[in-house]
C-alpha positions in Angstrom: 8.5 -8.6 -20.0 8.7 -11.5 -17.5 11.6 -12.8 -15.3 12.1 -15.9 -13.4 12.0 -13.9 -9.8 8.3 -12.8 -11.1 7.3 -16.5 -10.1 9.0 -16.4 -6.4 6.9 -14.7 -3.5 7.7 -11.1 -2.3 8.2 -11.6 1.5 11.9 -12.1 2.6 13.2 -13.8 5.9 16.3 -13.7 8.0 17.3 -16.9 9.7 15.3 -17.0 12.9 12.3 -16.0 10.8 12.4 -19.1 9.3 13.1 -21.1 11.6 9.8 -19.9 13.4 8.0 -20.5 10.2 8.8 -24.4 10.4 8.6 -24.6 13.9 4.3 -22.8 13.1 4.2 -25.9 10.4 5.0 -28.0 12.6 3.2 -27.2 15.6 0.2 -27.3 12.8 0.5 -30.9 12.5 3.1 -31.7 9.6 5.7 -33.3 11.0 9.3 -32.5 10.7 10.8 -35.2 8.8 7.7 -34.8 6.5 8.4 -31.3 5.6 12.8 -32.7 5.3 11.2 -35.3 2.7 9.1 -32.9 1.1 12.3 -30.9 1.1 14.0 -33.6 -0.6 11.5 -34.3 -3.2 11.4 -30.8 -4.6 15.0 -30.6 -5.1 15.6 -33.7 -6.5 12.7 -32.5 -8.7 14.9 -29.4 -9.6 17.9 -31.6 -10.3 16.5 -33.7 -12.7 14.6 -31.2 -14.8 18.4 -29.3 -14.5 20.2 -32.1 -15.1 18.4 -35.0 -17.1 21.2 -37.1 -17.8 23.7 -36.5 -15.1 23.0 -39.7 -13.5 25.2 -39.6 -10.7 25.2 -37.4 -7.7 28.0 -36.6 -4.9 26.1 -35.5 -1.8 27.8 -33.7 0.9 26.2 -33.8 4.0 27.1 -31.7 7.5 25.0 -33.0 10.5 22.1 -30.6 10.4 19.0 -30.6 9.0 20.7 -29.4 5.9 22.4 -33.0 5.8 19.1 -35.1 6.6 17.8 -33.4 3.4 21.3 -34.3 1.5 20.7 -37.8 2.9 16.9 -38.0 1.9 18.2 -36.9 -2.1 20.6 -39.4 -2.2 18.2 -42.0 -0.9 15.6 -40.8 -4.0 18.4 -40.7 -6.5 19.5 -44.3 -5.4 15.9 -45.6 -6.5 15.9 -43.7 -9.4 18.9 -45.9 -10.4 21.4 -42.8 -10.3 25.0 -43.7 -9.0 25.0 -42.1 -5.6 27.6 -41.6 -2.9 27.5 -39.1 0.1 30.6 -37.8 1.6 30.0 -37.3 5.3 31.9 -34.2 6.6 32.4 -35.0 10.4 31.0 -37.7 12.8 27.9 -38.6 12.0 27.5 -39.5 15.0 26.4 -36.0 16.0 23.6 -36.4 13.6 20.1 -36.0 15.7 16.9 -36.0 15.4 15.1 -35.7 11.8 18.5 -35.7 10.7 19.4 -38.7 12.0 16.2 -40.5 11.1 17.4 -39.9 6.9 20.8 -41.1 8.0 19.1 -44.4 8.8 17.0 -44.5 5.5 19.6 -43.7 3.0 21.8 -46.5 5.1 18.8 -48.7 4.5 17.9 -47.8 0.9 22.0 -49.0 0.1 23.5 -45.1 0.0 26.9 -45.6 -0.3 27.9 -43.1 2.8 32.1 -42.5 3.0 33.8 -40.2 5.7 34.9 -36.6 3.5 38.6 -36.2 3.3 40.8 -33.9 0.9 41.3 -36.5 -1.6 38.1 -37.8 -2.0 37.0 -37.7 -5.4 34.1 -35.2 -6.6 32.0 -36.6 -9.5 28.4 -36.1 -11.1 26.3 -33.2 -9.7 27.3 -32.0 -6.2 24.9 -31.5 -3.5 25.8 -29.1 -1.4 24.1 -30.3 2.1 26.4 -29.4 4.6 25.4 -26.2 6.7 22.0 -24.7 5.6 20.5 -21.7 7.5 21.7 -22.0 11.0 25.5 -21.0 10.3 26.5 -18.3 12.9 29.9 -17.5 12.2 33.1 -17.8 9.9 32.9 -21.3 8.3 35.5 -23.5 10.0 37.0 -26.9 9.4 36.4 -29.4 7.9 33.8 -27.7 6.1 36.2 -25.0 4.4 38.1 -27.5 3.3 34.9 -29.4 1.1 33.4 -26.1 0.3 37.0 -25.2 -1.6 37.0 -28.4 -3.1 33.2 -28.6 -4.4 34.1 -24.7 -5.9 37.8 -26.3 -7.8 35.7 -29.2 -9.1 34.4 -27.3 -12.2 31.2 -29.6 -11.7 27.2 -28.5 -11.6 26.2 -27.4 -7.9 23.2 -27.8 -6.6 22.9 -26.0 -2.9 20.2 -27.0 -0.5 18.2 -24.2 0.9 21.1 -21.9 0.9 24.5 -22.3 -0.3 26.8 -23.4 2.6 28.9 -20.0 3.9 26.5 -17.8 2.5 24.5 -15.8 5.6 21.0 -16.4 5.5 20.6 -12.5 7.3 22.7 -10.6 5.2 24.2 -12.4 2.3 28.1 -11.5 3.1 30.2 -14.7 2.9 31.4 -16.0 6.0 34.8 -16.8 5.2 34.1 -18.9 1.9 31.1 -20.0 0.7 29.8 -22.5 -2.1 29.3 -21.3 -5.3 26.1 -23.0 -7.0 24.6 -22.9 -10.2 21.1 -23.7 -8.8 19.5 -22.8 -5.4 16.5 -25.0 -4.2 15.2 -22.9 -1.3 12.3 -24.0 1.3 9.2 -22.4 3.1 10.2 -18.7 2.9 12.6 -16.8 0.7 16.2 -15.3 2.5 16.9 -11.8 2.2 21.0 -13.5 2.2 20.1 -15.1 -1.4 19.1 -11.5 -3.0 21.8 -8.8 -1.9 25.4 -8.8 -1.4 27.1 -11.6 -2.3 23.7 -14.1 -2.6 23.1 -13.7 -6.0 26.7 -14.3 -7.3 26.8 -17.6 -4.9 23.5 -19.0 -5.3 23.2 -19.3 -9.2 19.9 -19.9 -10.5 17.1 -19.9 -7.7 14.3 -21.8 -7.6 11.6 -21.4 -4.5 9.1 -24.4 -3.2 6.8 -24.0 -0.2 6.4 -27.7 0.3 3.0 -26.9 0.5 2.6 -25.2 3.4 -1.0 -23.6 4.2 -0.2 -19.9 2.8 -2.5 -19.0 6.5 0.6 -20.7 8.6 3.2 -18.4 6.5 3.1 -14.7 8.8 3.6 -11.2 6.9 5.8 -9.9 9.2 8.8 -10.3 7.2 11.7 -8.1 7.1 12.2 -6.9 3.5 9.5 -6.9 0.7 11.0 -8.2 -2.7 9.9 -5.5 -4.9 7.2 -7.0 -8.2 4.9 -5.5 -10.6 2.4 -6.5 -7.8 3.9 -4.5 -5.1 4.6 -1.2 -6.7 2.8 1.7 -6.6 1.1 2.5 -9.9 0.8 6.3 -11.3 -2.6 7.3 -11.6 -3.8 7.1 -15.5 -4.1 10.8 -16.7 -7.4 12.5 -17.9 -7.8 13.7 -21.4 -8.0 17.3 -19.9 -4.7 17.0 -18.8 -2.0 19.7 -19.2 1.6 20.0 -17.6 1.0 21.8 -14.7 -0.6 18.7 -13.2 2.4 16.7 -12.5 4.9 18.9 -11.1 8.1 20.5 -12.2 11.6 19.1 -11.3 14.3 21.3 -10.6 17.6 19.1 -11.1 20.7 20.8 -9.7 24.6 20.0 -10.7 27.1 19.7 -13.4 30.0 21.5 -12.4 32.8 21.9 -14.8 33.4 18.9 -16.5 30.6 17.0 -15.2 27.6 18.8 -17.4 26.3 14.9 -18.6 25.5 13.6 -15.3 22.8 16.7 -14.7 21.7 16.2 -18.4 21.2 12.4 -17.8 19.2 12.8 -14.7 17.3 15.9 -16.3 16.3 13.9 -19.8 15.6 11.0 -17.5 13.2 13.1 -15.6 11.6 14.6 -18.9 11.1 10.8 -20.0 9.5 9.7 -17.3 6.6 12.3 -17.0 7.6 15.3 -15.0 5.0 18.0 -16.1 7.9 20.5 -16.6 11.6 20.3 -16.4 14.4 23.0 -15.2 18.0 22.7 -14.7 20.5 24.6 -12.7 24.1 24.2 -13.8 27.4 25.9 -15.0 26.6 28.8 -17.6 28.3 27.0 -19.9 26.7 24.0 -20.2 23.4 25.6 -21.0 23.9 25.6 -24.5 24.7 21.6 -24.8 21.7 21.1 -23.0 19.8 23.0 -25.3 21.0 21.6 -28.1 20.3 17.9 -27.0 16.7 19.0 -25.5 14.8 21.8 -25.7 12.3 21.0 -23.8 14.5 21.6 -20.9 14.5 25.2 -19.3 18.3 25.4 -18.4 20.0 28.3 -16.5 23.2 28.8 -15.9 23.3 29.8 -12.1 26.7 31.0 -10.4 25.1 32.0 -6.7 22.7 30.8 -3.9 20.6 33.7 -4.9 20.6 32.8 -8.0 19.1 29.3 -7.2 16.8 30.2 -4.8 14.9 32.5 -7.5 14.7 29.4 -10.0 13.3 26.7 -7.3 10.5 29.1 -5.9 8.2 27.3 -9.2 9.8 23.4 -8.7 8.2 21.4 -6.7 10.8 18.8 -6.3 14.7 19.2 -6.4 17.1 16.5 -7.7 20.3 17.2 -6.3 23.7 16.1 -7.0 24.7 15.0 -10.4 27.9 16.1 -11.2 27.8 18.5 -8.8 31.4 18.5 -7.2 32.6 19.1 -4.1 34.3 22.3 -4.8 32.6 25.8 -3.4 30.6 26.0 -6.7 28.7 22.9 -5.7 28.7 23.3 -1.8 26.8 26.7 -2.5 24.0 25.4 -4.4 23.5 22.2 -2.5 23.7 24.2 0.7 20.8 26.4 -0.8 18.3 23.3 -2.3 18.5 22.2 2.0 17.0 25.3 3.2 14.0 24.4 0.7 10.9 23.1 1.7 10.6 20.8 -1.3 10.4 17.1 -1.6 13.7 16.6 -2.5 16.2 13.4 -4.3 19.8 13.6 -3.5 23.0 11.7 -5.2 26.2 11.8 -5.8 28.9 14.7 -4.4 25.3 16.4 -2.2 25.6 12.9 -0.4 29.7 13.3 0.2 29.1 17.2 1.3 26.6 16.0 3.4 28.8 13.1 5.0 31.6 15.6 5.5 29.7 18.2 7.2 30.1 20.9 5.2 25.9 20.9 3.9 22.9 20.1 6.4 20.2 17.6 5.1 16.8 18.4 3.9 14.0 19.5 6.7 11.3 18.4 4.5 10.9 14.8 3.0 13.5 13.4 0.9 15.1 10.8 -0.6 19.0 9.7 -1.1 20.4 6.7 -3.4 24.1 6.5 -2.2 26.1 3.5 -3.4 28.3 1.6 -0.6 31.1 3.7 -0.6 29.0 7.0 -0.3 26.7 5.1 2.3 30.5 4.2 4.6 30.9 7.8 4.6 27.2 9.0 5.8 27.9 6.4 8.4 31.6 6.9 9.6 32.4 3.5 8.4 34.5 1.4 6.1 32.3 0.0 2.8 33.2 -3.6 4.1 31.4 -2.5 7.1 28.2 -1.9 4.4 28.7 -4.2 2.3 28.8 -7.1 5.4 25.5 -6.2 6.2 23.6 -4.2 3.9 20.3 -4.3 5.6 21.4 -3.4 8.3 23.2 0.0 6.9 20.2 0.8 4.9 18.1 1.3 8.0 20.9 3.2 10.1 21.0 5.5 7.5 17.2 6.0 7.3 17.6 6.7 11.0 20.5 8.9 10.9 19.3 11.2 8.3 15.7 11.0 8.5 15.7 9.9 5.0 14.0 6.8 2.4 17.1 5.9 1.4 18.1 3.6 -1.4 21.2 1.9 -1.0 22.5 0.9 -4.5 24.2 -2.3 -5.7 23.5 -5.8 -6.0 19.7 -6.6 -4.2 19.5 -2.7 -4.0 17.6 -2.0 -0.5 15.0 1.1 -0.3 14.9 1.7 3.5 11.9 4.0 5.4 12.6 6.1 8.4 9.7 3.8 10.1 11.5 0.3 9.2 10.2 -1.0 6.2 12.9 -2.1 3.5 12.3 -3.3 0.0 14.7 -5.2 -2.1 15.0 -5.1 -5.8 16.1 -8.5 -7.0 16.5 -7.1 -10.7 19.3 -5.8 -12.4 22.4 -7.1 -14.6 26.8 -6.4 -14.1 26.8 -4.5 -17.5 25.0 -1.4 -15.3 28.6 -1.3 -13.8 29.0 2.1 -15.7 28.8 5.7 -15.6 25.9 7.7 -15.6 23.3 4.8 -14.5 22.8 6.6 -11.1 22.1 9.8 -12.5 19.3 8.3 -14.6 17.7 7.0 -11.5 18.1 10.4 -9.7 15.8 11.8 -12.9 13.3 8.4 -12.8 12.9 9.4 -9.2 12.6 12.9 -9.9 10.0 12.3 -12.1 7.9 10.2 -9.8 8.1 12.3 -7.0 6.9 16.0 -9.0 4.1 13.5 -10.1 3.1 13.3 -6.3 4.4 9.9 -5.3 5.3 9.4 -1.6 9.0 9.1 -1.1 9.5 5.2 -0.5 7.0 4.3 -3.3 8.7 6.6 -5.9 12.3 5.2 -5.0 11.0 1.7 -4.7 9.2 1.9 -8.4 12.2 4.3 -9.7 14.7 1.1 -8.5 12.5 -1.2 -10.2 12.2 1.0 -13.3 15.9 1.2 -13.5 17.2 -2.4 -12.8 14.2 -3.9 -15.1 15.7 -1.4 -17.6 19.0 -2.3 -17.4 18.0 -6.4 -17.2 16.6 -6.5 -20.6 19.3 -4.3 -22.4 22.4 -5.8 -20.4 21.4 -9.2 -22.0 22.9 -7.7 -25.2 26.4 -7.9 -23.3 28.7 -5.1 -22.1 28.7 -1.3 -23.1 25.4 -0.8 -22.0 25.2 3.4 -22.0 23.8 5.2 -19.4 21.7 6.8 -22.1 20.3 3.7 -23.7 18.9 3.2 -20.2 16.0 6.2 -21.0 14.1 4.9 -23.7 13.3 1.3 -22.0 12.5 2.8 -18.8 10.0 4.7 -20.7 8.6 1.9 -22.0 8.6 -0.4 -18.8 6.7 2.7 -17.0 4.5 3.0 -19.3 3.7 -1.2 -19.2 3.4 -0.4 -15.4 1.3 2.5 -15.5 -0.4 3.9 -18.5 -0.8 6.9 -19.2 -4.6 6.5 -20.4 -7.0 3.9 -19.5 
């Protein structure tokens, strides 16, 4: 199964980052305005192949180098006998340097170039060149004012680099941003167009290097994109094989009510190659499980004691589906701490935890909280994640000593020792019930199979949004349990289990 972002590279910048990375190409011998015409080229490339027979473009240009490469597109589309105007947001005056110099060649190539106001007329395919990478702050006027009118215009966007209003560092929206249906982006991807709100602003995305010598382009990035390239593969099995090779999980939950979310994660963990499978939930949910798979070794467990005697053969615990908050719950998670096992926790074990009323781990673990159960490991408000998701992902991998995946759109998996992975996979019909307690089991798996922490959540992620992808393509009502099957499958593409 492929996907377009299997073509982009697997480093991700912030801002500075990549402003360092042109200042290296330059200082390397290409010129400036060589790289902003190289810039140019490419997306006019990706306009044309988008839209064939627009043939007519609005540009609008801001005075950085964002705008000389709005200026530089217009200048190419003029020649390709296109009708072109560009609407100049502010004195262009204040245009300098490389931008300035593509000022003066789309004045001399004939651009039509016409101050922005609020009644200027939008027509053809929009360009959206008016504040690139360097915005620092809330969008102001006059470019709220042409951002709100290129989004009312119900015509094809195409941003520059990155859509205007969109953070390059973190992909919240800084006040309002444009909404494109493509994304030409330069040199080095942006961890802003793959998390938060990046995706839903920047449409389609297409990448271009404009050539740079791969030796100038650094590693030290701050996020790894996670690909089939990048993730850790489970080791093919020998014939000799026999279950007590690759661990035994020990998934703990489903207080009354809740019995599904422990049977998701526990099937889940089944499916994805756990040598042997137990589960520790009410009494009398032991029966439905049984019924739906026998392969499981379900007990009903009422007291710490109780648990305690059924981890002492699991390797691995997987903690928190639909285990409550009540004194049931808080008993049992408080019991799976004191272990020294490899441990994944979810769900109502990550609000116990936030309130206090359980201790994390001692041992290695992992925890997959979505925003709001991340705001209240943290002590903040979700906005507070949500505005910069990066950011939260490594203060909780800090704060809890933990690999934490932090769930939602560009899912980060975050390392105690700073390195963060981004999953730009996944599709809005996962919105559901039940999908995080299928990852809790994929990771489950993974982890009793002896994969390190952050290399079992990063290919459990993967897993999981690939999954999702290919069946949310069918539309909405996507089941948590449909999810089980194609992960299956996908691992098995990304790992066989024989040579």
């Amino acid at each position: 199964m492929t996907h377009p972002h299997d073509d982009l590279p697997e480093h991700l910048y912030i801002a500075q980052q990549v402003r360092d990375l042109d200042a290296r190409l330059i200082a390397a011998g290409t010129p400036g305005f060589e790289l902003m015409r190289r810039a140019a080229h490419a997306t006019w490339r990706a306009l044309r192949r988008h839209w064939p027979d627009a043939g007519e473009i609005t540009v609008l240009a801001g005075h950085g180098n964002n705008a000389g490469d709005g200026y530089l597109i217009a200048a190419l589309a003029l020649r390709a006998g296109w009708r072109v105007r560009v609407l100049a947001v502010g004195d262009t005056s204040r245009l300098v340097g490389d931008a300035a110099s593509a000022h003066g060649e789309a004045r001399v190539a004939g651009v039509d170039i016409v101050v922005w106001s609020d009644h200027t007329q939008l027509r053809g395919v929009l360009v959206d060149a008016l504040l690139g990478t360097g915005l620092g702050g809330t969008v102001r006027e006059p470019y709220a004012s042409a951002i709100a009118a290129i989004n009312a215009s119900g015509l094809p966007v195409l941003a520059v680099d990155i859509p205007s209003g969109l953070s390059t560092d973190t992909g919240q929206v800084l006040g309002c941003a444009v909404r494109a249906h493509l994304t030409v982006t330069f040199i080095g991807l942006k961890l802003g167009l793959f998390t938060a709100n990046g995706p839903d602003q920047c449409g389609e995305l297409e990448f271009d290097g404009l050539d740079a010598d791969p030796a100038l382009i650094p590693d030290d990035c701050v996020a790894l994109r996670l690909t089939p390239a990048s993730l850790t593969h489970l080791a093919s099995r020998p014939k000799s094989a026999h279950k007590g090779q690759f661990g035994h999980a020990l998934v703990i939950g489903g207080d009354t009510g809740m019995g599904g979310a422990v049977l998701l994660a526990a099937e889940s963990a089944l499916r994805c190659g756990a040598g042997l499978v137990s589960l520790a939930t009410r009494a009398a949910h032991v029966p439905a499980a049984l019924a739906r798979r026998p392969e499981l070794m379900a007990r009903g467990v009422s007291s710490s004691a109780e648990l305690l005697r059924l981890a002492e053969r699991a390797s691995v615990l997987v903690v928190g589906p639909g285990v409550g908050r009540e004194g049931w719950g808080r008993v049992l998670v408080s019991a799976a701490a004191s272990l020294e096992r490899v441990q994944a926790w979810d769900a109502d074990a990550l609000n116990l935890l936030a309130e206090g009323l359980v201790s994390r781990p001692a041992g290695d673990w992992v925890m997959t909280p979505h925003p709001a159960e991340a705001a209240r490991l943290l002590g903040i408000s979700i906005a507070e994640v949500q505005a910069d998701r990066p950011k939260a992902a490594h203060a909780l991998a800090q704060r809890y000593q933990a690999v934490v995946v932090l769930k939602g759109v560009g899912s980060l998996v975050a390392a105690p020792d700073g390195r963060l992975a981004l999953c730009s996979h996944g599709h809005p019909a996962m919105a559901g019930a039940g999908l995080g307690d299928v990852l809790s089991g994929i990771l489950g798996a993974l982890l009793a199979q002896g994969m390190p922490c952050f290399d079992a959540a990063c290919l459990a992620v993967w897993l999981h949004a690939r999954a999702g992808e290919a069946l949310g393509s069918q539309g909405r009502g996507l089941a948590a349990t449909d999810l089980i099957p194609a992960v299956r499958q996908l691992l098995e593409e990304h790992s066989p289990c024989l040579k």
